[in-house]
N, CA, C and O atoms as a CHARMM CRD file, in Angstrom:
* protein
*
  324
    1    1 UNK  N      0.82600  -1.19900   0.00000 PROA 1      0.00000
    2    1 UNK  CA     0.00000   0.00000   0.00000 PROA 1      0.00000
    3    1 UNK  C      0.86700   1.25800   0.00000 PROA 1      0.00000
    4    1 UNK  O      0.55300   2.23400  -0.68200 PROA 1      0.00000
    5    2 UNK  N      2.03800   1.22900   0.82300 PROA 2      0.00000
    6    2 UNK  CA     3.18300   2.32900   1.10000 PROA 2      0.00000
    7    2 UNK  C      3.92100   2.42100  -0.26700 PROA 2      0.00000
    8    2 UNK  O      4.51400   3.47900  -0.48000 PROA 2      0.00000
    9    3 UNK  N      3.96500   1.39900  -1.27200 PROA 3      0.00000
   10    3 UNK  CA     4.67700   1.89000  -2.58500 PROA 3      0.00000
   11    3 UNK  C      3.34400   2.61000  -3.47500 PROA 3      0.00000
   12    3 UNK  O      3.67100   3.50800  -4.25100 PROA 3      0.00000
   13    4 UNK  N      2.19800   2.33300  -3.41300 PROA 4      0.00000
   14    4 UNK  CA     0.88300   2.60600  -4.33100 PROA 4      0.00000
   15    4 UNK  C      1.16700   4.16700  -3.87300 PROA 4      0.00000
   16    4 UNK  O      1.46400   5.03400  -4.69500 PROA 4      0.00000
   17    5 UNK  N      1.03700   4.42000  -2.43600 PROA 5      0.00000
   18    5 UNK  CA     0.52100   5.95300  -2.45100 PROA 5      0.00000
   19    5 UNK  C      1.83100   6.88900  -2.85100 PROA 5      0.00000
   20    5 UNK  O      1.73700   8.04300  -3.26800 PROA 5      0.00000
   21    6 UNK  N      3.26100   6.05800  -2.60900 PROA 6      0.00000
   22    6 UNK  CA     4.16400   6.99600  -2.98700 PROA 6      0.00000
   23    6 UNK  C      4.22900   7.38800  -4.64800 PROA 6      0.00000
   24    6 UNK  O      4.54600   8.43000  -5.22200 PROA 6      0.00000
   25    7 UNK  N      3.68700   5.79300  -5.23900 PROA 7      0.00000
   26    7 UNK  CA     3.68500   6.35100  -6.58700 PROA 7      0.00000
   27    7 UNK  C      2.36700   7.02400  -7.32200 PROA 7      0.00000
   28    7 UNK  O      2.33100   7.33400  -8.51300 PROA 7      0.00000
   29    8 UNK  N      1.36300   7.17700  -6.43700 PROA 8      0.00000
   30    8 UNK  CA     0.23100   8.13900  -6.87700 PROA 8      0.00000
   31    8 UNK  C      1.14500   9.25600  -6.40800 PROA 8      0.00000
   32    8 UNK  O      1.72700   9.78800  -7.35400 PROA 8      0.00000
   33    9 UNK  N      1.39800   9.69300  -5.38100 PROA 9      0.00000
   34    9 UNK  CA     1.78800  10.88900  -4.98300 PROA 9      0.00000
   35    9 UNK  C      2.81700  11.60100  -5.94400 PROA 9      0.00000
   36    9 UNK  O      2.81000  12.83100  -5.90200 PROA 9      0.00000
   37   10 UNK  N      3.50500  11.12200  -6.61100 PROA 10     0.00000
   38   10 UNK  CA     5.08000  11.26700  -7.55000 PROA 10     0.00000
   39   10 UNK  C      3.59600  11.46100  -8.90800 PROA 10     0.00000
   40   10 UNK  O      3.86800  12.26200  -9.80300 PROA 10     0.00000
   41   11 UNK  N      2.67500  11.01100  -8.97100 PROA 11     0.00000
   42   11 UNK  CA     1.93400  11.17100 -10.44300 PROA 11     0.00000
   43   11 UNK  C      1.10900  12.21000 -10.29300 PROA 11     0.00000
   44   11 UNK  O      0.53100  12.82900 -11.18700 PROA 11     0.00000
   45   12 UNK  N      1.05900  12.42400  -8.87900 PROA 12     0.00000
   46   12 UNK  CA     0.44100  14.42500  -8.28700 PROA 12     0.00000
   47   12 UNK  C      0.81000  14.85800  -9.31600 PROA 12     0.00000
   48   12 UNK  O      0.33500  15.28500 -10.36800 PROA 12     0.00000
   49   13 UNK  N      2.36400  14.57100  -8.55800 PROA 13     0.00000
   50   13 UNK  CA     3.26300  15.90000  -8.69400 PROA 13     0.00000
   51   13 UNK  C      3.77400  15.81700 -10.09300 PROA 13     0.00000
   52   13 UNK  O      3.03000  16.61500 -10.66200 PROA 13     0.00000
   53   14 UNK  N      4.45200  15.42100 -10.85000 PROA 14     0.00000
   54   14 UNK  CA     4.19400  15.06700 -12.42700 PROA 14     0.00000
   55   14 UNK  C      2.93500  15.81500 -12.81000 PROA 14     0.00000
   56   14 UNK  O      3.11900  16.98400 -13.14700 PROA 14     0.00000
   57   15 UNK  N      1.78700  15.39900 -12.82000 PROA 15     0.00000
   58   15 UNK  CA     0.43200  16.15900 -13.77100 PROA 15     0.00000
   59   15 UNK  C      0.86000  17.18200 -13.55100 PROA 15     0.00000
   60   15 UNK  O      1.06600  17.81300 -14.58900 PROA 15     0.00000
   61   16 UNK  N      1.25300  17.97800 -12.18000 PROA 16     0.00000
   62   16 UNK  CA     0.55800  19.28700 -11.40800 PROA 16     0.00000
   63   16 UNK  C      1.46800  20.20200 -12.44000 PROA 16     0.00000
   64   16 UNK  O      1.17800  21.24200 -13.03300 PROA 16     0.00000
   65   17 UNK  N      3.05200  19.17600 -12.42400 PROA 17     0.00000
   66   17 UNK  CA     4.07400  20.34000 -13.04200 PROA 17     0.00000
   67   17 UNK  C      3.78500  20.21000 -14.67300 PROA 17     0.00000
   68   17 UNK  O      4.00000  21.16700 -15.41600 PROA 17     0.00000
   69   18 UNK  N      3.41400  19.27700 -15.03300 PROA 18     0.00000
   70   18 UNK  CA     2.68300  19.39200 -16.58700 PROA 18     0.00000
   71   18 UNK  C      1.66400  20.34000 -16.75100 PROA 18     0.00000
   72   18 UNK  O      1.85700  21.01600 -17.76100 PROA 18     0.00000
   73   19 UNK  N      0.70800  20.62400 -16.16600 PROA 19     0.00000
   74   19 UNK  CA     0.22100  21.43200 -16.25900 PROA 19     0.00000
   75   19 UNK  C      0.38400  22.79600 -15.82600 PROA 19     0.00000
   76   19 UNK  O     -0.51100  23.55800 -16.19100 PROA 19     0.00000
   77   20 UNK  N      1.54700  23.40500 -14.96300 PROA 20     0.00000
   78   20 UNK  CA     2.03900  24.84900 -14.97800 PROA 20     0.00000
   79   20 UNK  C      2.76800  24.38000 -16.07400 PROA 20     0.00000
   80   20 UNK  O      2.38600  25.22400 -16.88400 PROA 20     0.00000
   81   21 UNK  N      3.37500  23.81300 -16.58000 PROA 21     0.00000
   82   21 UNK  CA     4.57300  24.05700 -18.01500 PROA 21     0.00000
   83   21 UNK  C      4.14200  24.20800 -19.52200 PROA 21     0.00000
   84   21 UNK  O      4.84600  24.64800 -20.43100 PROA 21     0.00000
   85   22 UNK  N      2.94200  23.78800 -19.60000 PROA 22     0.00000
   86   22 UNK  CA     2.25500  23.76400 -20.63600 PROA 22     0.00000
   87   22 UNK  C      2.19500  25.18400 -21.33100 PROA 22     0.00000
   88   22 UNK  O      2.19500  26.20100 -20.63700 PROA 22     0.00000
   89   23 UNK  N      2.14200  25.23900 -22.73900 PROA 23     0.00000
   90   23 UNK  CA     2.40100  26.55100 -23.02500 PROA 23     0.00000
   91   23 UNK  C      1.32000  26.73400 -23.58400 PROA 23     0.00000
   92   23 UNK  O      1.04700  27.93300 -23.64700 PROA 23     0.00000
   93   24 UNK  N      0.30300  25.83600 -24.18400 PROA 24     0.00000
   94   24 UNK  CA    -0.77400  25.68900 -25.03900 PROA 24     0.00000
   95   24 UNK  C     -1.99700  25.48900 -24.32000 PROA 24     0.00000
   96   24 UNK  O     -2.09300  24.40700 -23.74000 PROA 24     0.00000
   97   25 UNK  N     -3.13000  26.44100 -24.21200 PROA 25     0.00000
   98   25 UNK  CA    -4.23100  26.71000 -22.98800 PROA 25     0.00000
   99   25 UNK  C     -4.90000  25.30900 -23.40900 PROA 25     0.00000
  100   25 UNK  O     -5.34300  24.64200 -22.47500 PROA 25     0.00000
  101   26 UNK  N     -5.02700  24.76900 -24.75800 PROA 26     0.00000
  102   26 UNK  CA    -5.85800  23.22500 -24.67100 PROA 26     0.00000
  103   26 UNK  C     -4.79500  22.54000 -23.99500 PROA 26     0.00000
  104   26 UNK  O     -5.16000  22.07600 -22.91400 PROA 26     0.00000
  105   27 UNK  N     -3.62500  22.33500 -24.28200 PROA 27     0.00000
  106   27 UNK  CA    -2.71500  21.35500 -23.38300 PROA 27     0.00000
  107   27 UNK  C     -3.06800  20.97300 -22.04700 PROA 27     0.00000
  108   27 UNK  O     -3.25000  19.89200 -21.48700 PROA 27     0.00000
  109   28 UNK  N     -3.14400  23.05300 -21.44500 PROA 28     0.00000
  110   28 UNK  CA    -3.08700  23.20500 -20.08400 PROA 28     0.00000
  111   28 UNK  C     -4.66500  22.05500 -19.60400 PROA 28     0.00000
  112   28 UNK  O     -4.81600  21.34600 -18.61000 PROA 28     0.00000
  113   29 UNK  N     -5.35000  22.23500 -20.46900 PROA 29     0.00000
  114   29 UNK  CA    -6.80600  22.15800 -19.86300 PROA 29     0.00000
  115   29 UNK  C     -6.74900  20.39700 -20.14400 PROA 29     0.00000
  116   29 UNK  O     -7.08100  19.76900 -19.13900 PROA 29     0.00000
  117   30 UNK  N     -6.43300  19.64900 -21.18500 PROA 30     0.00000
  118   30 UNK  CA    -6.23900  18.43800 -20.79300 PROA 30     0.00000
  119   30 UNK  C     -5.27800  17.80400 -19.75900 PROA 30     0.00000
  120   30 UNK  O     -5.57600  16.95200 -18.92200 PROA 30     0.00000
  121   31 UNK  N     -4.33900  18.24800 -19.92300 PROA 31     0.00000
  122   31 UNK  CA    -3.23500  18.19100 -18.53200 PROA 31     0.00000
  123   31 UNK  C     -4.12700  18.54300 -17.16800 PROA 31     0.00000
  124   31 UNK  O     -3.52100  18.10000 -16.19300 PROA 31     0.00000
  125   32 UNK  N     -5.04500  19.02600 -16.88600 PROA 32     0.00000
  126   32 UNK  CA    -5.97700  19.68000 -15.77700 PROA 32     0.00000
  127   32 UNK  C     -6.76700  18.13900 -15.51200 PROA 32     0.00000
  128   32 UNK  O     -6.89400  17.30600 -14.61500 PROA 32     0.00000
  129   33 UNK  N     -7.17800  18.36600 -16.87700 PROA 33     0.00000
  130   33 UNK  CA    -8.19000  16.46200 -16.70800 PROA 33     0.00000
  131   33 UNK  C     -7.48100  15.81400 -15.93600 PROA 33     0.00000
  132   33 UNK  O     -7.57900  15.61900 -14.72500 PROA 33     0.00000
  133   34 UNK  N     -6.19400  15.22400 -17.25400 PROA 34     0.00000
  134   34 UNK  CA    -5.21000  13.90700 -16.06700 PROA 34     0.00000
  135   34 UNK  C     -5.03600  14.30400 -14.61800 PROA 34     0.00000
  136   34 UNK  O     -5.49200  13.52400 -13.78200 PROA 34     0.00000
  137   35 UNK  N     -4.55900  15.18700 -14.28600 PROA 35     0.00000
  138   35 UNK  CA    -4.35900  16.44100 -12.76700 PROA 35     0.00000
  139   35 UNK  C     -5.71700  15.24100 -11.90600 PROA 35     0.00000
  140   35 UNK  O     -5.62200  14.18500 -11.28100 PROA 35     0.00000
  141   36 UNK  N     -6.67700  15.97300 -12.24900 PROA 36     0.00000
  142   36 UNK  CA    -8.04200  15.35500 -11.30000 PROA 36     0.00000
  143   36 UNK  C     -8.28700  13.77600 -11.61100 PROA 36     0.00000
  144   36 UNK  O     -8.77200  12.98600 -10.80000 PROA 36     0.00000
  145   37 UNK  N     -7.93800  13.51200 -12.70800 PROA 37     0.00000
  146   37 UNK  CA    -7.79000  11.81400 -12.63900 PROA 37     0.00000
  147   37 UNK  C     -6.92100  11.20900 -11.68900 PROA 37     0.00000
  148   37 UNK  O     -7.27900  10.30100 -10.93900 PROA 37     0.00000
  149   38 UNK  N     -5.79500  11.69900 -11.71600 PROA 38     0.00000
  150   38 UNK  CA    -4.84700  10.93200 -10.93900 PROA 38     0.00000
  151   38 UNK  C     -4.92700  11.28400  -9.19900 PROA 38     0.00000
  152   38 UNK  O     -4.50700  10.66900  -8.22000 PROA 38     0.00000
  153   39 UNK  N     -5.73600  12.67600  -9.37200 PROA 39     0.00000
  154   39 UNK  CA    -5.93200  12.89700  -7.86400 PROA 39     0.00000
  155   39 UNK  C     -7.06800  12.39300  -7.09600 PROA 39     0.00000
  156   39 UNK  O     -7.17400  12.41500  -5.87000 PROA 39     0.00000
  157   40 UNK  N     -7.92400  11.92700  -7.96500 PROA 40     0.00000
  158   40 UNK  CA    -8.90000  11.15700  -7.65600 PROA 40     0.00000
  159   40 UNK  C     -8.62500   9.38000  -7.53900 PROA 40     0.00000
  160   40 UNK  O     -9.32300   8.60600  -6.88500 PROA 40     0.00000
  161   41 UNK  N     -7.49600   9.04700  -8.31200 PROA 41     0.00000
  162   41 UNK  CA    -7.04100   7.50200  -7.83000 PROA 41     0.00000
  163   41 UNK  C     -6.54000   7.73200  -6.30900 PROA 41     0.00000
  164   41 UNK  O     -6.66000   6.84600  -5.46300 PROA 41     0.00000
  165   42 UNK  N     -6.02400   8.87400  -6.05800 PROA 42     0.00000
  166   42 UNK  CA    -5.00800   9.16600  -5.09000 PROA 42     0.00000
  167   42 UNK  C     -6.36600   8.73800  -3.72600 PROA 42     0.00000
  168   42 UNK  O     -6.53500   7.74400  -3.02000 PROA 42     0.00000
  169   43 UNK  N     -7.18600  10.19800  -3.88400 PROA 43     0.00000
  170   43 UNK  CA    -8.02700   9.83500  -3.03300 PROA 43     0.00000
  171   43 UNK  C     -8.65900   8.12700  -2.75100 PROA 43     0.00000
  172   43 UNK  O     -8.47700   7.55600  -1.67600 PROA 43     0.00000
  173   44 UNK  N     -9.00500   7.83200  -3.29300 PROA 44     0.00000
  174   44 UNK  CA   -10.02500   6.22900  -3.68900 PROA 44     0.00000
  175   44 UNK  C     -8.05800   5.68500  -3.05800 PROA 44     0.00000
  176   44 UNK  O     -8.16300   5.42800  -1.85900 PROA 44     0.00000
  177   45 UNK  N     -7.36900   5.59500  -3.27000 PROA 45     0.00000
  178   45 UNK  CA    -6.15400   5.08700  -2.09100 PROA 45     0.00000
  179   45 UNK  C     -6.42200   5.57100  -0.96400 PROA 45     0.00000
  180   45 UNK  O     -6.60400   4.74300  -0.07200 PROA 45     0.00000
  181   46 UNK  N     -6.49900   6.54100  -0.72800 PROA 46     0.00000
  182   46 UNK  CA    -6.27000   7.17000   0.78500 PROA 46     0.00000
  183   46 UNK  C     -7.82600   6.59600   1.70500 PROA 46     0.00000
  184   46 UNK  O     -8.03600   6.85100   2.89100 PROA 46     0.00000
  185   47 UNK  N     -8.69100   5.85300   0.86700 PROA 47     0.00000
  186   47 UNK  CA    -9.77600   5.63000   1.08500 PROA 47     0.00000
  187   47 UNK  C    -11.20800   6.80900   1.56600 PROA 47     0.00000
  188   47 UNK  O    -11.87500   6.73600   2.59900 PROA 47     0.00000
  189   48 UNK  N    -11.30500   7.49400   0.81000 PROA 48     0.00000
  190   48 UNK  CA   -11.68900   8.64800   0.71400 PROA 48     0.00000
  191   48 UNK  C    -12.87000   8.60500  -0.75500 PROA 48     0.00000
  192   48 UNK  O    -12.76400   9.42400  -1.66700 PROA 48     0.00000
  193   49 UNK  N    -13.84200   7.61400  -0.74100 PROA 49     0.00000
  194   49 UNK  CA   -14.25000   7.51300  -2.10700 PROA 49     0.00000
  195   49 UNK  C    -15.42000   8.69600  -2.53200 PROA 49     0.00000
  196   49 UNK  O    -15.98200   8.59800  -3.62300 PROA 49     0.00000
  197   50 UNK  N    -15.68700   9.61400  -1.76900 PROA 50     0.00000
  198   50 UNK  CA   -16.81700  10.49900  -1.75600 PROA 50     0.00000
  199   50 UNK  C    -15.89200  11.33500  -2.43100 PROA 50     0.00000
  200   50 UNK  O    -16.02800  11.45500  -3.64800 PROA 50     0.00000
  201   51 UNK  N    -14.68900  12.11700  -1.67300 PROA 51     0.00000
  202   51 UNK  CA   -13.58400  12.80500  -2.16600 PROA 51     0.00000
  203   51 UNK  C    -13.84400  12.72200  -3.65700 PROA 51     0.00000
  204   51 UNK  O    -14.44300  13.50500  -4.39400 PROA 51     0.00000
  205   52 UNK  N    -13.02300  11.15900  -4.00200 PROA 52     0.00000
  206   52 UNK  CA   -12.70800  10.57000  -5.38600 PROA 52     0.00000
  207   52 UNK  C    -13.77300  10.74900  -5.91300 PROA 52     0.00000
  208   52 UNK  O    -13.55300  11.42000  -6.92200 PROA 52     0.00000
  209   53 UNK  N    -14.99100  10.50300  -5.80500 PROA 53     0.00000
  210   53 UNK  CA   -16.12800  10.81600  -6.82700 PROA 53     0.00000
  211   53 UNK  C    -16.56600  12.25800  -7.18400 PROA 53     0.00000
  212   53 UNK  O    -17.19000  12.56800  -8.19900 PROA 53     0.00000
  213   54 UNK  N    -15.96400  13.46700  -5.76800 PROA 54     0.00000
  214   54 UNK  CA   -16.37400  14.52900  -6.45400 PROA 54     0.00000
  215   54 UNK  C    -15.19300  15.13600  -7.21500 PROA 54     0.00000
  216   54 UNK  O    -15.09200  15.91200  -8.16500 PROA 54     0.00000
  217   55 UNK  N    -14.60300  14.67900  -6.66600 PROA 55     0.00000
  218   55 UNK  CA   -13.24300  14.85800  -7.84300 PROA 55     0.00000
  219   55 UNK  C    -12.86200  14.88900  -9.15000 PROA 55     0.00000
  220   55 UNK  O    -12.28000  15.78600  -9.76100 PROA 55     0.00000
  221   56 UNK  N    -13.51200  13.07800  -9.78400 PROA 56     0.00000
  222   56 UNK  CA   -13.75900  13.12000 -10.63100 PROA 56     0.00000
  223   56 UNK  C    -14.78500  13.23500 -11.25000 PROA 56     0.00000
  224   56 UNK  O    -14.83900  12.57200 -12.28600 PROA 56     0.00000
  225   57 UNK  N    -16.37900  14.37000 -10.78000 PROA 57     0.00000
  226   57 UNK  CA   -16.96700  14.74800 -11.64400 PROA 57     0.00000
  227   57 UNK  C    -16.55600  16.57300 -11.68500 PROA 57     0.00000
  228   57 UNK  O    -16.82900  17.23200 -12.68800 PROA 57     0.00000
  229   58 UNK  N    -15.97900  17.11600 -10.62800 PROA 58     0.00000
  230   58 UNK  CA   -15.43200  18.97500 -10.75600 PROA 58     0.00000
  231   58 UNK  C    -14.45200  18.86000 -11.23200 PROA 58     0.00000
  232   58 UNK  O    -14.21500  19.63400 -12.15900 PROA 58     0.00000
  233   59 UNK  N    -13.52000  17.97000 -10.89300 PROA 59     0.00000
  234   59 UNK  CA   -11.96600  18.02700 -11.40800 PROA 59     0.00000
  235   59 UNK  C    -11.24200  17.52300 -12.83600 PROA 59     0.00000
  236   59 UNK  O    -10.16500  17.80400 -13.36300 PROA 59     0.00000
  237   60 UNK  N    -12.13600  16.81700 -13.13400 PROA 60     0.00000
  238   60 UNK  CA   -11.76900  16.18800 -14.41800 PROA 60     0.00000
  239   60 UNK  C    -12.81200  16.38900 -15.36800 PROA 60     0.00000
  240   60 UNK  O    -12.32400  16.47100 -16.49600 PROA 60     0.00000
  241   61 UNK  N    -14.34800  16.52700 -15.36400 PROA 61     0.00000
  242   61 UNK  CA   -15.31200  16.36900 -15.88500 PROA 61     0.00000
  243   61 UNK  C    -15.63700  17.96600 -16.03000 PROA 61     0.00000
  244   61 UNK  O    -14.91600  18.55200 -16.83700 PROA 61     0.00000
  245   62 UNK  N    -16.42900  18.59300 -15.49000 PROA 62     0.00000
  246   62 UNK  CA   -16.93000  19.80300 -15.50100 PROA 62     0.00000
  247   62 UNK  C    -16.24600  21.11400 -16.14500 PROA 62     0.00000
  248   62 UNK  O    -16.40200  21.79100 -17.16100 PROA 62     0.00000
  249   63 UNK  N    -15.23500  21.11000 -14.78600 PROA 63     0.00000
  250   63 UNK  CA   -13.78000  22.54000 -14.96100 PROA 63     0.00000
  251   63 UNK  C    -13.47900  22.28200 -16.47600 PROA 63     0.00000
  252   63 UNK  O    -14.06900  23.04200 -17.24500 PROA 63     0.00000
  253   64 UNK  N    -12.65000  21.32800 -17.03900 PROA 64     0.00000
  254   64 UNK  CA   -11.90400  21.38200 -18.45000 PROA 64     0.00000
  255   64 UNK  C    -13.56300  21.48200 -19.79700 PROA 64     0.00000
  256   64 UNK  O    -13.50400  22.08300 -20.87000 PROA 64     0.00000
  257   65 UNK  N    -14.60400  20.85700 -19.36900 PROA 65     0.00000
  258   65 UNK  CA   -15.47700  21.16600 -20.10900 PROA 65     0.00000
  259   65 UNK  C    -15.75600  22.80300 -19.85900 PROA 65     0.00000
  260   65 UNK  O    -15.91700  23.68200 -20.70500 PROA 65     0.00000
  261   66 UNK  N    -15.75600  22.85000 -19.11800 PROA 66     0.00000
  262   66 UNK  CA   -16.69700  24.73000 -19.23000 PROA 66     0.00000
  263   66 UNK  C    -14.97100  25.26900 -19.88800 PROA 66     0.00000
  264   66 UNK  O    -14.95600  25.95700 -20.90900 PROA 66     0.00000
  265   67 UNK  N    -13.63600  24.88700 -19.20700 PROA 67     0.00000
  266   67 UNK  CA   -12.63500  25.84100 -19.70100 PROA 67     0.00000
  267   67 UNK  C    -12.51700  25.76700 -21.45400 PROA 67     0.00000
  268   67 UNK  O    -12.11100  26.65400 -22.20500 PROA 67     0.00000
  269   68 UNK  N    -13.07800  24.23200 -21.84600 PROA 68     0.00000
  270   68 UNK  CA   -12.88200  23.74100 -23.45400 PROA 68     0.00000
  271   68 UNK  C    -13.79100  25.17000 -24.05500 PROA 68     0.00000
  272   68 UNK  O    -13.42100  25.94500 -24.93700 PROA 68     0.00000
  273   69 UNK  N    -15.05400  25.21200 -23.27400 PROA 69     0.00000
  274   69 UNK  CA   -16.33300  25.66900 -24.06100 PROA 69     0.00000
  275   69 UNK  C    -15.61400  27.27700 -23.61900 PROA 69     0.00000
  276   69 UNK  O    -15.48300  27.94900 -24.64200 PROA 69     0.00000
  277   70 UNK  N    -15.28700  27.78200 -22.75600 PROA 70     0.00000
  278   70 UNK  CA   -14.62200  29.24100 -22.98000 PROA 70     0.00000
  279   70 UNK  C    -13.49500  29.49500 -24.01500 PROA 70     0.00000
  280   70 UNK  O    -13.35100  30.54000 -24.64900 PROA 70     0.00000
  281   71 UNK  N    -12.64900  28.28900 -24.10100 PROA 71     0.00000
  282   71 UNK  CA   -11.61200  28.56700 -25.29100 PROA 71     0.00000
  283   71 UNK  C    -12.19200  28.63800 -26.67200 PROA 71     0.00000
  284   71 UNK  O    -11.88100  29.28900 -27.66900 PROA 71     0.00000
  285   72 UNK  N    -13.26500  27.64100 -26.38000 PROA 72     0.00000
  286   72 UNK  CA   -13.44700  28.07700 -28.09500 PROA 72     0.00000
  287   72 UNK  C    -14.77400  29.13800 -28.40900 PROA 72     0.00000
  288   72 UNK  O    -15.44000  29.21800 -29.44100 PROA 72     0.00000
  289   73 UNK  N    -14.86700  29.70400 -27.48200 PROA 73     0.00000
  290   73 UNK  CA   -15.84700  31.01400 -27.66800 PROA 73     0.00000
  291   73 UNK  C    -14.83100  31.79600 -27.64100 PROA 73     0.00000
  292   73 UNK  O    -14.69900  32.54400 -28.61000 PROA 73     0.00000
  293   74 UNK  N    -13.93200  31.85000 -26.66000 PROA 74     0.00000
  294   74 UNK  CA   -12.92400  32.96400 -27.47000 PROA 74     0.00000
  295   74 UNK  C    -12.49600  32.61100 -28.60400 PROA 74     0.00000
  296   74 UNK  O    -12.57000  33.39100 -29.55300 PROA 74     0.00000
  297   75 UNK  N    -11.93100  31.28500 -28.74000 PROA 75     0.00000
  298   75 UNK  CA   -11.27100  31.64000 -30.21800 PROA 75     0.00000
  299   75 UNK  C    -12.32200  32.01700 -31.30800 PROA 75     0.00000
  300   75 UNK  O    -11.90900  32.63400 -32.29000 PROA 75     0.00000
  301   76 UNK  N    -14.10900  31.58900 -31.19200 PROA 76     0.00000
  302   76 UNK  CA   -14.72700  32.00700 -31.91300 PROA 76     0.00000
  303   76 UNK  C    -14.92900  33.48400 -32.33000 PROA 76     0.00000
  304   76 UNK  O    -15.30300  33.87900 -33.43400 PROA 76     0.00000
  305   77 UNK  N    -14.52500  34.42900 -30.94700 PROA 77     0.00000
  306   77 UNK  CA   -15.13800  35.77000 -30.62900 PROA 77     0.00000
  307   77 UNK  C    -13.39300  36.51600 -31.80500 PROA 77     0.00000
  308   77 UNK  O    -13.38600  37.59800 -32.39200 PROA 77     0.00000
  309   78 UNK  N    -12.64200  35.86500 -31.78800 PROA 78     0.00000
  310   78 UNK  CA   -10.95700  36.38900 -32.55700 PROA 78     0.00000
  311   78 UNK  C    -11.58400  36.10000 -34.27700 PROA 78     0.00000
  312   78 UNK  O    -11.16100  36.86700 -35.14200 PROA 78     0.00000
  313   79 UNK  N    -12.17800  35.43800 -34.52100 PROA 79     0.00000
  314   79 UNK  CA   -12.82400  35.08900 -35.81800 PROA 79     0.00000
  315   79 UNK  C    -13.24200  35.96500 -36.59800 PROA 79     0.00000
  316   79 UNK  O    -12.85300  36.23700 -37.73400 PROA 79     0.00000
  317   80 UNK  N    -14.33400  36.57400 -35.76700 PROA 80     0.00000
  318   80 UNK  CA   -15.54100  37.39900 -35.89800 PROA 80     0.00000
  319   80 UNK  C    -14.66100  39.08800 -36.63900 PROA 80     0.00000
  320   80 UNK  O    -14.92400  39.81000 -37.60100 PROA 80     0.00000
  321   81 UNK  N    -13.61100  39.10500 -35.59800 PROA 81     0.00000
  322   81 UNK  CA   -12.85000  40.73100 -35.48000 PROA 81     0.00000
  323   81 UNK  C    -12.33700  40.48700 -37.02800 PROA 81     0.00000
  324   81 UNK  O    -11.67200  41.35000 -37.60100 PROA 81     0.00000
Protein backbone atom coordinates (compact mmCIF):
# COMPACT_ATOMS: atom_id res chain seq x y z
CA UNK A 1 0.00 0.00 0.00
CA UNK A 2 3.18 2.33 1.10
CA UNK A 3 4.68 1.89 -2.58
CA UNK A 4 0.88 2.61 -4.33
CA UNK A 5 0.52 5.95 -2.45
CA UNK A 6 4.16 7.00 -2.99
CA UNK A 7 3.69 6.35 -6.59
CA UNK A 8 0.23 8.14 -6.88
CA UNK A 9 1.79 10.89 -4.98
CA UNK A 10 5.08 11.27 -7.55
CA UNK A 11 1.93 11.17 -10.44
CA UNK A 12 0.44 14.43 -8.29
CA UNK A 13 3.26 15.90 -8.69
CA UNK A 14 4.19 15.07 -12.43
CA UNK A 15 0.43 16.16 -13.77
CA UNK A 16 0.56 19.29 -11.41
CA UNK A 17 4.07 20.34 -13.04
CA UNK A 18 2.68 19.39 -16.59
CA UNK A 19 0.22 21.43 -16.26
CA UNK A 20 2.04 24.85 -14.98
CA UNK A 21 4.57 24.06 -18.01
CA UNK A 22 2.26 23.76 -20.64
CA UNK A 23 2.40 26.55 -23.03
CA UNK A 24 -0.77 25.69 -25.04
CA UNK A 25 -4.23 26.71 -22.99
CA UNK A 26 -5.86 23.22 -24.67
CA UNK A 27 -2.71 21.36 -23.38
CA UNK A 28 -3.09 23.21 -20.08
CA UNK A 29 -6.81 22.16 -19.86
CA UNK A 30 -6.24 18.44 -20.79
CA UNK A 31 -3.24 18.19 -18.53
CA UNK A 32 -5.98 19.68 -15.78
CA UNK A 33 -8.19 16.46 -16.71
CA UNK A 34 -5.21 13.91 -16.07
CA UNK A 35 -4.36 16.44 -12.77
CA UNK A 36 -8.04 15.36 -11.30
CA UNK A 37 -7.79 11.81 -12.64
CA UNK A 38 -4.85 10.93 -10.94
CA UNK A 39 -5.93 12.90 -7.86
CA UNK A 40 -8.90 11.16 -7.66
CA UNK A 41 -7.04 7.50 -7.83
CA UNK A 42 -5.01 9.17 -5.09
CA UNK A 43 -8.03 9.84 -3.03
CA UNK A 44 -10.02 6.23 -3.69
CA UNK A 45 -6.15 5.09 -2.09
CA UNK A 46 -6.27 7.17 0.78
CA UNK A 47 -9.78 5.63 1.09
CA UNK A 48 -11.69 8.65 0.71
CA UNK A 49 -14.25 7.51 -2.11
CA UNK A 50 -16.82 10.50 -1.76
CA UNK A 51 -13.58 12.80 -2.17
CA UNK A 52 -12.71 10.57 -5.39
CA UNK A 53 -16.13 10.82 -6.83
CA UNK A 54 -16.37 14.53 -6.45
CA UNK A 55 -13.24 14.86 -7.84
CA UNK A 56 -13.76 13.12 -10.63
CA UNK A 57 -16.97 14.75 -11.64
CA UNK A 58 -15.43 18.98 -10.76
CA UNK A 59 -11.97 18.03 -11.41
CA UNK A 60 -11.77 16.19 -14.42
CA UNK A 61 -15.31 16.37 -15.89
CA UNK A 62 -16.93 19.80 -15.50
CA UNK A 63 -13.78 22.54 -14.96
CA UNK A 64 -11.90 21.38 -18.45
CA UNK A 65 -15.48 21.17 -20.11
CA UNK A 66 -16.70 24.73 -19.23
CA UNK A 67 -12.63 25.84 -19.70
CA UNK A 68 -12.88 23.74 -23.45
CA UNK A 69 -16.33 25.67 -24.06
CA UNK A 70 -14.62 29.24 -22.98
CA UNK A 71 -11.61 28.57 -25.29
CA UNK A 72 -13.45 28.08 -28.10
CA UNK A 73 -15.85 31.01 -27.67
CA UNK A 74 -12.92 32.96 -27.47
CA UNK A 75 -11.27 31.64 -30.22
CA UNK A 76 -14.73 32.01 -31.91
CA UNK A 77 -15.14 35.77 -30.63
CA UNK A 78 -10.96 36.39 -32.56
CA UNK A 79 -12.82 35.09 -35.82
CA UNK A 80 -15.54 37.40 -35.90
CA UNK A 81 -12.85 40.73 -35.48
Amino acid sequence: MRVLLVALLLMVAMAGTLVVLSRSPRRQIFALAAYGVVLACLFEALQAPDVALSEIVVGAAITPALLLVTLAALGMDRRRR
